[in-house]
Predicted model as a PDB file, atoms N, CA, C, CB and O in Angstrom, pLDDT in the B-factor column:
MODEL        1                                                                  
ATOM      1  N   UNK A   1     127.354 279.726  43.148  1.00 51.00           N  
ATOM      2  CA  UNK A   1     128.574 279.490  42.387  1.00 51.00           C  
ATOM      3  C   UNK A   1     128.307 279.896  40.940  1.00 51.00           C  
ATOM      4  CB  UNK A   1     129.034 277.989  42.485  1.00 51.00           C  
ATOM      5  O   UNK A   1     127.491 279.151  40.397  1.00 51.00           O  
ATOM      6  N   UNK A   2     128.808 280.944  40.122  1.00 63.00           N  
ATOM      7  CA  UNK A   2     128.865 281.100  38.902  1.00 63.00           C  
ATOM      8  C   UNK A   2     129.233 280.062  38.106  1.00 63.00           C  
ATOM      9  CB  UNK A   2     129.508 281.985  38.706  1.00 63.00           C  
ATOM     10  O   UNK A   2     129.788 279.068  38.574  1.00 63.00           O  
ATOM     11  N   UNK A   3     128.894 280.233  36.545  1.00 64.00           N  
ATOM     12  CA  UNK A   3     129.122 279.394  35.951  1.00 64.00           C  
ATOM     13  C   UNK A   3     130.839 278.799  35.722  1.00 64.00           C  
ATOM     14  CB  UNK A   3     128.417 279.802  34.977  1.00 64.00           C  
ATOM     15  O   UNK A   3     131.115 277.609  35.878  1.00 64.00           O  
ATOM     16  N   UNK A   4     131.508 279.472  35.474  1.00 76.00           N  
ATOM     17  CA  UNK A   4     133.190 279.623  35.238  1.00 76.00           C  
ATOM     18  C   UNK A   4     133.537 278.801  36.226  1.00 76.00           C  
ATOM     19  CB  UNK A   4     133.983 281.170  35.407  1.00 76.00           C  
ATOM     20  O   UNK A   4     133.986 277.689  35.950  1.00 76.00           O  
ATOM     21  N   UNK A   5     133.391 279.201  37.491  1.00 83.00           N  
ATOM     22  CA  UNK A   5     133.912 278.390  38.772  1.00 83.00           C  
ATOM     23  C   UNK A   5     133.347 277.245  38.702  1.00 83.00           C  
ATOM     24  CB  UNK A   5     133.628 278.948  40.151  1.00 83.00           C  
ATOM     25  O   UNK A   5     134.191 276.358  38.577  1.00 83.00           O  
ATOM     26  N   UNK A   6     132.066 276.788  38.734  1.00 85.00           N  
ATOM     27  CA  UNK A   6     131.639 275.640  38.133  1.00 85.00           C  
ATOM     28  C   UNK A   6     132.218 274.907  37.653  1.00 85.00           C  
ATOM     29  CB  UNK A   6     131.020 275.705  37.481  1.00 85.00           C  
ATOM     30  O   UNK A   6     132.698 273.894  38.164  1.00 85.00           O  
ATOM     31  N   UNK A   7     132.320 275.385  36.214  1.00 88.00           N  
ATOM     32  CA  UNK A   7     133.258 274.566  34.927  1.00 88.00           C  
ATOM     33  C   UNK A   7     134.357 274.199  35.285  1.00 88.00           C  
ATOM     34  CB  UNK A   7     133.643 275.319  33.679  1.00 88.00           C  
ATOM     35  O   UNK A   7     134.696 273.047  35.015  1.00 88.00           O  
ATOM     36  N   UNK A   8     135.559 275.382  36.255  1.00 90.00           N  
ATOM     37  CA  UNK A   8     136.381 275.102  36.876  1.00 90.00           C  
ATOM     38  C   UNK A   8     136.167 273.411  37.482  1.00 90.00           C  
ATOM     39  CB  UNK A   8     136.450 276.224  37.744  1.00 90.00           C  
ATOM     40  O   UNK A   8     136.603 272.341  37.058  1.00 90.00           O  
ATOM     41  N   UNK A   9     135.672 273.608  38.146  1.00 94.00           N  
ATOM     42  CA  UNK A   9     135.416 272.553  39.547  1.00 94.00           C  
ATOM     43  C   UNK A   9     135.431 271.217  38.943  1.00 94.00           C  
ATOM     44  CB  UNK A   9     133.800 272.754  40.459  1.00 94.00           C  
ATOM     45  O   UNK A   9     135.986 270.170  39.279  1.00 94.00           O  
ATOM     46  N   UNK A  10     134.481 271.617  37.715  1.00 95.00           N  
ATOM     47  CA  UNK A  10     134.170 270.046  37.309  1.00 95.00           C  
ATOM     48  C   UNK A  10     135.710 269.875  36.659  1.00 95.00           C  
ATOM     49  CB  UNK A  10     132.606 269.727  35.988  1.00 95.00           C  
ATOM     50  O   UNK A  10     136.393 269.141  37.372  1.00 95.00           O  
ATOM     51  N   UNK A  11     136.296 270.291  35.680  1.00 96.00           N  
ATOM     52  CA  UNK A  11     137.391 269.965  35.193  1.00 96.00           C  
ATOM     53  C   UNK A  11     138.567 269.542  36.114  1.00 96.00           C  
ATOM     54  CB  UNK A  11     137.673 270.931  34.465  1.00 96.00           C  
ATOM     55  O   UNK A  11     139.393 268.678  35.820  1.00 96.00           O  
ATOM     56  N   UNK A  12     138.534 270.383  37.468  1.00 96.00           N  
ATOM     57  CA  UNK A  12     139.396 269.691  38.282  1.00 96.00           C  
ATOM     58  C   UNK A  12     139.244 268.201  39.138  1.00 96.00           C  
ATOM     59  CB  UNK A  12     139.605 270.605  39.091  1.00 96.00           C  
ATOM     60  O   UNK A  12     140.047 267.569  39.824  1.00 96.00           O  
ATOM     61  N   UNK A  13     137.776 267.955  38.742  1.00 96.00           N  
ATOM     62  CA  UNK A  13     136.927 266.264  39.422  1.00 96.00           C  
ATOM     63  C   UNK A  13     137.436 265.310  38.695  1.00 96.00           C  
ATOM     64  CB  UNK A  13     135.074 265.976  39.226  1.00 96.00           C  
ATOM     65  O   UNK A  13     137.615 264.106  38.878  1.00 96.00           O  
ATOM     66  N   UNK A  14     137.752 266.424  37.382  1.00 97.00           N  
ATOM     67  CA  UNK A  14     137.885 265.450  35.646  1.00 97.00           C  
ATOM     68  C   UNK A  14     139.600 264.819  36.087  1.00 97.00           C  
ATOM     69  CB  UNK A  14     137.923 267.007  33.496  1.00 97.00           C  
ATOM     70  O   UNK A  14     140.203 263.759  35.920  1.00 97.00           O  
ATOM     71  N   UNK A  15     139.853 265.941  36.621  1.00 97.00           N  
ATOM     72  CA  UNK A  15     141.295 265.400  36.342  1.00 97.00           C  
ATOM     73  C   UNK A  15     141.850 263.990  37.163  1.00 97.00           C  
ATOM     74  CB  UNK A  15     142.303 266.636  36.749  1.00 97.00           C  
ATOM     75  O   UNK A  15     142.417 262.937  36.869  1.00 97.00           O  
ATOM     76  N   UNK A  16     141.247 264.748  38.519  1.00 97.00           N  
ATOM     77  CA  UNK A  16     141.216 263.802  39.608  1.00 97.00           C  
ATOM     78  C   UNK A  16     140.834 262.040  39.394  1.00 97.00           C  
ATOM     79  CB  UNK A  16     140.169 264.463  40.522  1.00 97.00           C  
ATOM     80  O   UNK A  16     141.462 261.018  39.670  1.00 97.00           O  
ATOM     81  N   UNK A  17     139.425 262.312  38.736  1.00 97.00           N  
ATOM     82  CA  UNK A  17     139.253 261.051  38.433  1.00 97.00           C  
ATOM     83  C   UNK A  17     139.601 260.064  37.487  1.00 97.00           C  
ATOM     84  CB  UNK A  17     138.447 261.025  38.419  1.00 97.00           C  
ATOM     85  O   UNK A  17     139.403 258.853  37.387  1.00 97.00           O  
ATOM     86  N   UNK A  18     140.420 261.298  36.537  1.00 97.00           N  
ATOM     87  CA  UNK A  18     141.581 259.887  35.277  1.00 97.00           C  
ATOM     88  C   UNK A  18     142.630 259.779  36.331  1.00 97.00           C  
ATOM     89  CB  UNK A  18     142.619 260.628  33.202  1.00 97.00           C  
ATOM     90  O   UNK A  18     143.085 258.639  36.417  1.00 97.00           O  
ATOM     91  N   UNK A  19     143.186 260.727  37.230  1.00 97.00           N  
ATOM     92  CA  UNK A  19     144.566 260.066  37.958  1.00 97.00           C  
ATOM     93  C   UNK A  19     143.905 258.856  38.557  1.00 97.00           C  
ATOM     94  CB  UNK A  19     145.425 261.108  39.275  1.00 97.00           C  
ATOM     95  O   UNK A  19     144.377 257.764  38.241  1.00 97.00           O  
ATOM     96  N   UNK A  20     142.950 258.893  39.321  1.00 97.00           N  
ATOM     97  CA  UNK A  20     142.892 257.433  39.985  1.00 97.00           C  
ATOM     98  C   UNK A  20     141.646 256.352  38.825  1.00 97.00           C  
ATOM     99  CB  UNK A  20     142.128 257.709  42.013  1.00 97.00           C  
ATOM    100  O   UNK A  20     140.938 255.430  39.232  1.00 97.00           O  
ATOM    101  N   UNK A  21     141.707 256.712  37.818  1.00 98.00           N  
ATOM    102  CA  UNK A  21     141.149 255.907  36.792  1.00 98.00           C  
ATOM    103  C   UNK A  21     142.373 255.274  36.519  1.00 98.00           C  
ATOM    104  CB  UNK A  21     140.422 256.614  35.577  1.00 98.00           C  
ATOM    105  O   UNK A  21     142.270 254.084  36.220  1.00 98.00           O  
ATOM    106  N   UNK A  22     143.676 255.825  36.546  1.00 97.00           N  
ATOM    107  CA  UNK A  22     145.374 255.838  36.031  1.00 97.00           C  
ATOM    108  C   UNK A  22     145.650 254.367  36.890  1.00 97.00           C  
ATOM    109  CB  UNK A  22     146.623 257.573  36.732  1.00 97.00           C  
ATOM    110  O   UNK A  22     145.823 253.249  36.404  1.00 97.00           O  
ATOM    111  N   UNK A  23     145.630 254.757  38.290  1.00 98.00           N  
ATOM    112  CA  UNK A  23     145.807 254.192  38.781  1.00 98.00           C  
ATOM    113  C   UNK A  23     144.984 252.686  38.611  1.00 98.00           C  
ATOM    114  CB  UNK A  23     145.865 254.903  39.578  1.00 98.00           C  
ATOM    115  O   UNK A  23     145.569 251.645  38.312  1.00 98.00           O  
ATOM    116  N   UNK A  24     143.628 252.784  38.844  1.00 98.00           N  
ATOM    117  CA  UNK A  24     143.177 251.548  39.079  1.00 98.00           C  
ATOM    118  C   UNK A  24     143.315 250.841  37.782  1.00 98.00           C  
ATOM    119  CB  UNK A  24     141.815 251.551  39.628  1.00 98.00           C  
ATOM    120  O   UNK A  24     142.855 249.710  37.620  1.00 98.00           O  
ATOM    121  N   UNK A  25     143.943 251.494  36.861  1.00 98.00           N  
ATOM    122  CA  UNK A  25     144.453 250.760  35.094  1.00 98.00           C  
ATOM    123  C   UNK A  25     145.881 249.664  35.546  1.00 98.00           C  
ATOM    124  CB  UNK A  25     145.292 252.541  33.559  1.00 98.00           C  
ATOM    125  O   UNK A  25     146.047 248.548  35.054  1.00 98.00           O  
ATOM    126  N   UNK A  26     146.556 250.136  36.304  1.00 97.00           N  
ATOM    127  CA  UNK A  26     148.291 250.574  36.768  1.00 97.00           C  
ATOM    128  C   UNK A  26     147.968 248.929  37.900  1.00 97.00           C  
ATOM    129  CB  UNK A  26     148.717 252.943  37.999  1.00 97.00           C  
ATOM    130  O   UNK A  26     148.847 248.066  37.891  1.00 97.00           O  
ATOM    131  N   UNK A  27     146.992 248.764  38.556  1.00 98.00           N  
ATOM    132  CA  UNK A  27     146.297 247.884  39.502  1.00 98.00           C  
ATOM    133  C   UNK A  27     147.241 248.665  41.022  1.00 98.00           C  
ATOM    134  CB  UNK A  27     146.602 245.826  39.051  1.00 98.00           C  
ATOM    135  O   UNK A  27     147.518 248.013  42.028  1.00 98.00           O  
ATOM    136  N   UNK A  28     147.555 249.996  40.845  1.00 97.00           N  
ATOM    137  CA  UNK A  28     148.119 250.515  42.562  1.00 97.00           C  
ATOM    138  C   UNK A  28     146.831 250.502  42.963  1.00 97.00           C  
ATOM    139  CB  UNK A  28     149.001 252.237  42.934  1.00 97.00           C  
ATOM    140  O   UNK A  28     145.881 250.204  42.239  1.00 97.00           O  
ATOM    141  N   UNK A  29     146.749 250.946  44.559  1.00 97.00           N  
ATOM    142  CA  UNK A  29     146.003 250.759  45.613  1.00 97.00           C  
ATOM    143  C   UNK A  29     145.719 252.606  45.478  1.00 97.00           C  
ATOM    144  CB  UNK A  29     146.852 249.886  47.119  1.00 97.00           C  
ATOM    145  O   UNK A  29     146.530 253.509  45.267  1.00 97.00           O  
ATOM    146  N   UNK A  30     144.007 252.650  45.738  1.00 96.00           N  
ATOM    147  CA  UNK A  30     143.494 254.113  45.738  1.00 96.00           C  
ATOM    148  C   UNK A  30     143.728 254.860  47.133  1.00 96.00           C  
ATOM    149  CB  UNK A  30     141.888 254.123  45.407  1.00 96.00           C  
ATOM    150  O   UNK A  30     142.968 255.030  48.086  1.00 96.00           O  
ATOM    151  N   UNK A  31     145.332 255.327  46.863  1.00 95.00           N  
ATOM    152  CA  UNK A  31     145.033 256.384  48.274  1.00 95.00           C  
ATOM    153  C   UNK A  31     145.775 257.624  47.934  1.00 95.00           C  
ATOM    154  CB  UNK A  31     145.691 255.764  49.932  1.00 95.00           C  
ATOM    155  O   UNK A  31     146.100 257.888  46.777  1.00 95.00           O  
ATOM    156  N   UNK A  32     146.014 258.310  48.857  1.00 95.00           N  
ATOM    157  CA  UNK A  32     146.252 259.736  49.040  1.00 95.00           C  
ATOM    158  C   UNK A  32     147.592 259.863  48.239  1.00 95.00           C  
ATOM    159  CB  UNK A  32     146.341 260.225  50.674  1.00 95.00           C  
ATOM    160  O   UNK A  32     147.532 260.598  47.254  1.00 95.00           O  
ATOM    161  N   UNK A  33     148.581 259.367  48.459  1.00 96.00           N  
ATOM    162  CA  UNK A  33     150.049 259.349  47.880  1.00 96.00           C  
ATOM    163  C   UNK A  33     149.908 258.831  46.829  1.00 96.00           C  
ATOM    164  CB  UNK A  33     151.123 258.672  48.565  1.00 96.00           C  
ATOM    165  O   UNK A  33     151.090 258.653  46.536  1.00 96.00           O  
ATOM    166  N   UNK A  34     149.258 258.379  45.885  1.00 97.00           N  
ATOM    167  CA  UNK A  34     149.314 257.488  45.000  1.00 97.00           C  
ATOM    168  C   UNK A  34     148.556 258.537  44.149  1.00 97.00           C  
ATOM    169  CB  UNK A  34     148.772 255.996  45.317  1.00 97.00           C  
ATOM    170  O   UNK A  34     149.105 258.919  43.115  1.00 97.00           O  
ATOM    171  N   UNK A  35     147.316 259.049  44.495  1.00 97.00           N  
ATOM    172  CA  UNK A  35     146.406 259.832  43.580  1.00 97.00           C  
ATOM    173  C   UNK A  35     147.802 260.971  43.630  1.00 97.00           C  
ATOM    174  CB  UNK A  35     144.505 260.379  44.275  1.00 97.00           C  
ATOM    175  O   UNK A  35     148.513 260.739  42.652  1.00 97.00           O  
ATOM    176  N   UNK A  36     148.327 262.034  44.430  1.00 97.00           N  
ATOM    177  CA  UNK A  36     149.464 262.908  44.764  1.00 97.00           C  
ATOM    178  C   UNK A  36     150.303 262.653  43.283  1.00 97.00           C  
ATOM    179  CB  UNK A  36     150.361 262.397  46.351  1.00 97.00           C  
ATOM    180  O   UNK A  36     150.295 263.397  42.303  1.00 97.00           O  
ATOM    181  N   UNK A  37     151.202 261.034  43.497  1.00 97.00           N  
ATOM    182  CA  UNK A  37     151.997 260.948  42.471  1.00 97.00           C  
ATOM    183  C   UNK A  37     151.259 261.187  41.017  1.00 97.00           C  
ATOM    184  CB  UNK A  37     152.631 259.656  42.601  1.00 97.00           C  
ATOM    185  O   UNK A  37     151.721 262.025  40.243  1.00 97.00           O  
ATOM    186  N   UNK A  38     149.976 260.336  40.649  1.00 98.00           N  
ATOM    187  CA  UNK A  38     149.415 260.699  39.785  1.00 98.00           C  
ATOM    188  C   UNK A  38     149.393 261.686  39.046  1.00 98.00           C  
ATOM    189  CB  UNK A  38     148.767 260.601  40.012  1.00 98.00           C  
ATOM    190  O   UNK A  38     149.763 261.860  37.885  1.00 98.00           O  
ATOM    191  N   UNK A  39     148.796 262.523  40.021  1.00 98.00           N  
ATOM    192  CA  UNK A  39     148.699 264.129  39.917  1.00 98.00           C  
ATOM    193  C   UNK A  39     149.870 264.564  39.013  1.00 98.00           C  
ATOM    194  CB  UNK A  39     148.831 264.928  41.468  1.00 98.00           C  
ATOM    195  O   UNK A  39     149.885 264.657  37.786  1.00 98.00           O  
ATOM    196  N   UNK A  40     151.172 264.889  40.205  1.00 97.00           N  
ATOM    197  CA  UNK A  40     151.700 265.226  39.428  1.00 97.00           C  
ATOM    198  C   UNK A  40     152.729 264.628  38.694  1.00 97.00           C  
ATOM    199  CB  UNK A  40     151.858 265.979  39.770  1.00 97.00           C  
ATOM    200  O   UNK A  40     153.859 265.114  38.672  1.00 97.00           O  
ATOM    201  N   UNK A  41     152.434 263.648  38.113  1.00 96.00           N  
ATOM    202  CA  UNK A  41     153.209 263.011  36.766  1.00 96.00           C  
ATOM    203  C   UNK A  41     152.200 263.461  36.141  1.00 96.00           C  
ATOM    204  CB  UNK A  41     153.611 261.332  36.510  1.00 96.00           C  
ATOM    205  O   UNK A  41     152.754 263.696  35.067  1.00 96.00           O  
ATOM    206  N   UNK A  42     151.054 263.785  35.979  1.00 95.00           N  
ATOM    207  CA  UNK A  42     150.162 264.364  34.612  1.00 95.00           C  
ATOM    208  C   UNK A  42     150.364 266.101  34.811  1.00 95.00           C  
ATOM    209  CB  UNK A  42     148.097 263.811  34.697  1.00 95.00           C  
ATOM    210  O   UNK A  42     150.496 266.821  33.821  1.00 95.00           O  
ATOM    211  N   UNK A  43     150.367 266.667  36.255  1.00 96.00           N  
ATOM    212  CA  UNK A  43     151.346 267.979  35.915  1.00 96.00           C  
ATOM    213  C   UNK A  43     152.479 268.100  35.124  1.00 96.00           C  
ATOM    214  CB  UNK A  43     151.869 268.432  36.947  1.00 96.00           C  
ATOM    215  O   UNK A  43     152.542 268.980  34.265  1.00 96.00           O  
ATOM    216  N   UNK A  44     153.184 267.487  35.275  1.00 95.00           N  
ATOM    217  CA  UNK A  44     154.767 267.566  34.952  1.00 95.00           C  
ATOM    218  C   UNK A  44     154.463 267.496  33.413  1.00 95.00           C  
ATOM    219  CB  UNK A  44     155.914 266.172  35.650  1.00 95.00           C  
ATOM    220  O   UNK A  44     154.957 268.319  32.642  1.00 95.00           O  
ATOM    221  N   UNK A  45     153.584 266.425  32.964  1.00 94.00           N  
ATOM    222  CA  UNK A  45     153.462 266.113  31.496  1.00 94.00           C  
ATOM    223  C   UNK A  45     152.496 266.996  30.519  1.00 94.00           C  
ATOM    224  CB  UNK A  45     152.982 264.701  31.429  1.00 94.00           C  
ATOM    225  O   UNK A  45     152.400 266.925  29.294  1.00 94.00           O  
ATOM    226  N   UNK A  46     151.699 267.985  31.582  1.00 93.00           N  
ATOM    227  CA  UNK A  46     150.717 268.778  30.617  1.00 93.00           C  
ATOM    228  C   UNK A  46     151.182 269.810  30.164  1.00 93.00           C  
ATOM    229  CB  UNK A  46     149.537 269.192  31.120  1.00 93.00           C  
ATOM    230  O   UNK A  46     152.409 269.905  30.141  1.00 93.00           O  
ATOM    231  N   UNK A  47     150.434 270.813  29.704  1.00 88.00           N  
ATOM    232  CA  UNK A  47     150.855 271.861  28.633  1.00 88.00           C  
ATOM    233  C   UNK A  47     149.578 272.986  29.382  1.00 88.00           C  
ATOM    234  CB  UNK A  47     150.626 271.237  26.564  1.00 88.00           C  
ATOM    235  O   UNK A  47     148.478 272.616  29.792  1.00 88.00           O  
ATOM    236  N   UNK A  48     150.006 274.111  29.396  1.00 85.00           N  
ATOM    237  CA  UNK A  48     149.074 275.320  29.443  1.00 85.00           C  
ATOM    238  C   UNK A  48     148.208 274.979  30.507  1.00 85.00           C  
ATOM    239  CB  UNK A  48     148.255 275.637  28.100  1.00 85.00           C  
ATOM    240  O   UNK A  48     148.682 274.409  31.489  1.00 85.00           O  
ATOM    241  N   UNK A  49     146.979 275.256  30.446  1.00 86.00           N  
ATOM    242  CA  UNK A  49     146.249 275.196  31.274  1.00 86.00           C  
ATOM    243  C   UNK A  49     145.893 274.226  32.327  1.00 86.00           C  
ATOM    244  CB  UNK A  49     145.597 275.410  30.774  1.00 86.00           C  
ATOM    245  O   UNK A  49     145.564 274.478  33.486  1.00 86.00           O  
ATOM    246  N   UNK A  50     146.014 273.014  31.717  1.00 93.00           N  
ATOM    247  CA  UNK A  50     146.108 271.805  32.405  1.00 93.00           C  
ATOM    248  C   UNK A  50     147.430 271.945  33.416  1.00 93.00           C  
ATOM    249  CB  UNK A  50     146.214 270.569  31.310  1.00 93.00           C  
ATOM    250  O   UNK A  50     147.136 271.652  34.575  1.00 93.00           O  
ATOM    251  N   UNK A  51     148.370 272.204  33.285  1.00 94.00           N  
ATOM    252  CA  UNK A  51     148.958 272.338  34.468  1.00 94.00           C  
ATOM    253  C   UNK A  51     148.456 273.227  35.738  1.00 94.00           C  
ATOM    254  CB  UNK A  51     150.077 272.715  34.110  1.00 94.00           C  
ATOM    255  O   UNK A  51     148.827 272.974  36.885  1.00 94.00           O  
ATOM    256  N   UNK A  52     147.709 274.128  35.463  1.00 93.00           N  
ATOM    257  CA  UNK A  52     147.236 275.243  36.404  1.00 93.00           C  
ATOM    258  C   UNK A  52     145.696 274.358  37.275  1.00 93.00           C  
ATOM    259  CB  UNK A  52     146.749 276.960  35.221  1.00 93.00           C  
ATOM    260  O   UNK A  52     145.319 274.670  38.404  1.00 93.00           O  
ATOM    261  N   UNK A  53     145.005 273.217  36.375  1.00 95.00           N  
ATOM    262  CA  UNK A  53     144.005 272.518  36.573  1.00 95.00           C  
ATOM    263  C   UNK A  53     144.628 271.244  37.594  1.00 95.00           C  
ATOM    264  CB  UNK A  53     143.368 272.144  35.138  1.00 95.00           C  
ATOM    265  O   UNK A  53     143.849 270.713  38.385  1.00 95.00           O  
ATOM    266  N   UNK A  54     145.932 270.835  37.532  1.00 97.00           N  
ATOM    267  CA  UNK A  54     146.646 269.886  37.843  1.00 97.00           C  
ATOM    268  C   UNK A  54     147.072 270.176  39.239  1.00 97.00           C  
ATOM    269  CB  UNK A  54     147.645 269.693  36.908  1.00 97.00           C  
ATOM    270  O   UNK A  54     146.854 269.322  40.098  1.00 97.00           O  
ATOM    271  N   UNK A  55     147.826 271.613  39.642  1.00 95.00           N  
ATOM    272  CA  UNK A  55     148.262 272.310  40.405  1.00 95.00           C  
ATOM    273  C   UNK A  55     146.891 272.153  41.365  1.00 95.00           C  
ATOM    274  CB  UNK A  55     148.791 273.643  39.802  1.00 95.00           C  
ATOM    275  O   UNK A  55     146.904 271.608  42.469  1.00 95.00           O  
ATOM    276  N   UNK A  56     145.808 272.688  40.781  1.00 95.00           N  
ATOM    277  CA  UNK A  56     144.406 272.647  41.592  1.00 95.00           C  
ATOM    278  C   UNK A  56     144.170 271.400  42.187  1.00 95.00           C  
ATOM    279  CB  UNK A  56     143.162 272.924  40.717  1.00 95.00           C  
ATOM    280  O   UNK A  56     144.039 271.368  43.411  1.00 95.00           O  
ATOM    281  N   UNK A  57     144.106 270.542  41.644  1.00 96.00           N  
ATOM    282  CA  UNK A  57     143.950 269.398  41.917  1.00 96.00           C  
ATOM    283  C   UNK A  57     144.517 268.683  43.065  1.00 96.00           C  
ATOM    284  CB  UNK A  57     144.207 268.941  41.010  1.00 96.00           C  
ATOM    285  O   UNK A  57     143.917 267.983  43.882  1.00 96.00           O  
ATOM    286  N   UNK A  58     146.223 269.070  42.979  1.00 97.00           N  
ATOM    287  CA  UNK A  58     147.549 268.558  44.170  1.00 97.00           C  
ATOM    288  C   UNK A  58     146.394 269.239  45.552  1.00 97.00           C  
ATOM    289  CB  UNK A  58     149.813 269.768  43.919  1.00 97.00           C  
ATOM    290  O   UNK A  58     146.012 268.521  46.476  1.00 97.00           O  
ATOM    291  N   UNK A  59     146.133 270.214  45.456  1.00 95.00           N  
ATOM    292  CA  UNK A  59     145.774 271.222  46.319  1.00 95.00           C  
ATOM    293  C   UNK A  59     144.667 270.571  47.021  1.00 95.00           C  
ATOM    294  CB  UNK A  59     145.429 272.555  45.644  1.00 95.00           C  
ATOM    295  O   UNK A  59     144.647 270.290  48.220  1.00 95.00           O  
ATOM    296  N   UNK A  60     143.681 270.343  46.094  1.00 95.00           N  
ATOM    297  CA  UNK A  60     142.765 269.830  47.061  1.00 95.00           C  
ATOM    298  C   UNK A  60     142.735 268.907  47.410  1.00 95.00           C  
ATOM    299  CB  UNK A  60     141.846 269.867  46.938  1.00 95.00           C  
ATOM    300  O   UNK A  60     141.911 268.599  48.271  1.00 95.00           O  
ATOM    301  N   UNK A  61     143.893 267.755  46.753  1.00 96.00           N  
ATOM    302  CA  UNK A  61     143.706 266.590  47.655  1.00 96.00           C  
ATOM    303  C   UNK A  61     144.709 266.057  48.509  1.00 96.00           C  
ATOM    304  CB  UNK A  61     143.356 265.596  46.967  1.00 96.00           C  
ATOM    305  O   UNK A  61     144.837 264.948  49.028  1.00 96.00           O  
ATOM    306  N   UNK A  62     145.400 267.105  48.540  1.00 94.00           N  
ATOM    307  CA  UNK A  62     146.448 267.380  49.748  1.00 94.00           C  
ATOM    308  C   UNK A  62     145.548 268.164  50.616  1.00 94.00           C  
ATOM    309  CB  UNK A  62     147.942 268.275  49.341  1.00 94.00           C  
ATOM    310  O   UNK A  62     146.085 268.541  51.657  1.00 94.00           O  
ATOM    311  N   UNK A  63     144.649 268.412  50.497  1.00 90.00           N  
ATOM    312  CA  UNK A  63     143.650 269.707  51.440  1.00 90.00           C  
ATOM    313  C   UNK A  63     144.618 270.105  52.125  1.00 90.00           C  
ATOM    314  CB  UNK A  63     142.261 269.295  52.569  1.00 90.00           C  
ATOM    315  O   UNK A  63     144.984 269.827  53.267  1.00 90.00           O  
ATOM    316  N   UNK A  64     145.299 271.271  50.777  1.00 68.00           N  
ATOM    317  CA  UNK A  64     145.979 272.505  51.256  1.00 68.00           C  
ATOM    318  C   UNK A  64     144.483 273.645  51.181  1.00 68.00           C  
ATOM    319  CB  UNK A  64     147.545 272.978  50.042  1.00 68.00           C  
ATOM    320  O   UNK A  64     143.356 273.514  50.704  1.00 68.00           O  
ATOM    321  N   UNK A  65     145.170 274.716  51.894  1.00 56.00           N  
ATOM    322  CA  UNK A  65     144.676 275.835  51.670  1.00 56.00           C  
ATOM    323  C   UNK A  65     144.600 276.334  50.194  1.00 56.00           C  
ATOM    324  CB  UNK A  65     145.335 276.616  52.434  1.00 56.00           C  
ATOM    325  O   UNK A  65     145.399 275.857  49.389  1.00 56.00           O  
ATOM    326  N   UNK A  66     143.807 277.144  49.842  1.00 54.00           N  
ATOM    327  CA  UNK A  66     144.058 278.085  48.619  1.00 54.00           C  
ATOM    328  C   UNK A  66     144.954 279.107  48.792  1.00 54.00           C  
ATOM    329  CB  UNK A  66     142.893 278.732  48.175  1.00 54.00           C  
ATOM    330  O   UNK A  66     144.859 279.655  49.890  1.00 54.00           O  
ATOM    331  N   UNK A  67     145.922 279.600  47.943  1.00 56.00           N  
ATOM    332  CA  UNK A  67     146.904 280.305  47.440  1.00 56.00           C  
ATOM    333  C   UNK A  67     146.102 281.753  47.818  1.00 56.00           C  
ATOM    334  CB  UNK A  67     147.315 279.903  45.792  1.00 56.00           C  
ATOM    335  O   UNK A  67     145.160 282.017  47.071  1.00 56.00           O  
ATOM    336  N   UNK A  68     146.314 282.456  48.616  1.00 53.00           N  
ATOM    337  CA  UNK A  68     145.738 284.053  48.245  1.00 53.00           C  
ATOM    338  C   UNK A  68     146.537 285.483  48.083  1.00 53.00           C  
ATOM    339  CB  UNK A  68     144.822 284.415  49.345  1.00 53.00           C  
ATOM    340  O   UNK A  68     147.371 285.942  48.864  1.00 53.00           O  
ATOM    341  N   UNK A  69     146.152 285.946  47.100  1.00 48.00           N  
ATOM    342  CA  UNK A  69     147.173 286.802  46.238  1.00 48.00           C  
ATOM    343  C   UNK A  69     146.109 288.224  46.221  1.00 48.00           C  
ATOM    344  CB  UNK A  69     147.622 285.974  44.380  1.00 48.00           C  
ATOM    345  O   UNK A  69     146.459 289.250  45.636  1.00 48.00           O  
TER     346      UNK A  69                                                      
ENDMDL                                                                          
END                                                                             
């Protein structure tokens, strides 16, 4: 794994883990729909890149496929 994708990866762990940091602040219960909403209420609310990091995020923990273009 190169470095970039790396950095990627971790920033998308980052994100993941303030949504359900969000949550366990909020006292909801840690599951799949809940981290989802998380998600994207901090999509909806970010700016630039972070939305594209956010988008990543829905993705993998919906374990969708990746997008291929």
């Amino acid at each position: 794994m190169d470095i970039d994708k790396s950095e990627k990866m971790h920033d998308i762990y980052a994100v993941i883990g303030y949504a359900i940091s969000c949550l366990i602040a909020l006292g909801k219960p840690i599951e799949t729909e809940n981290i989802l909403a998380q998600l994207r209420l901090g999509e909806r609310e970010s700016i630039d890149g972070m939305k594209k990091l956010h988008a990543e995020a829905i993705r993998i923990v919906a374990n969708d496929k990746p997008k291929t273009t």
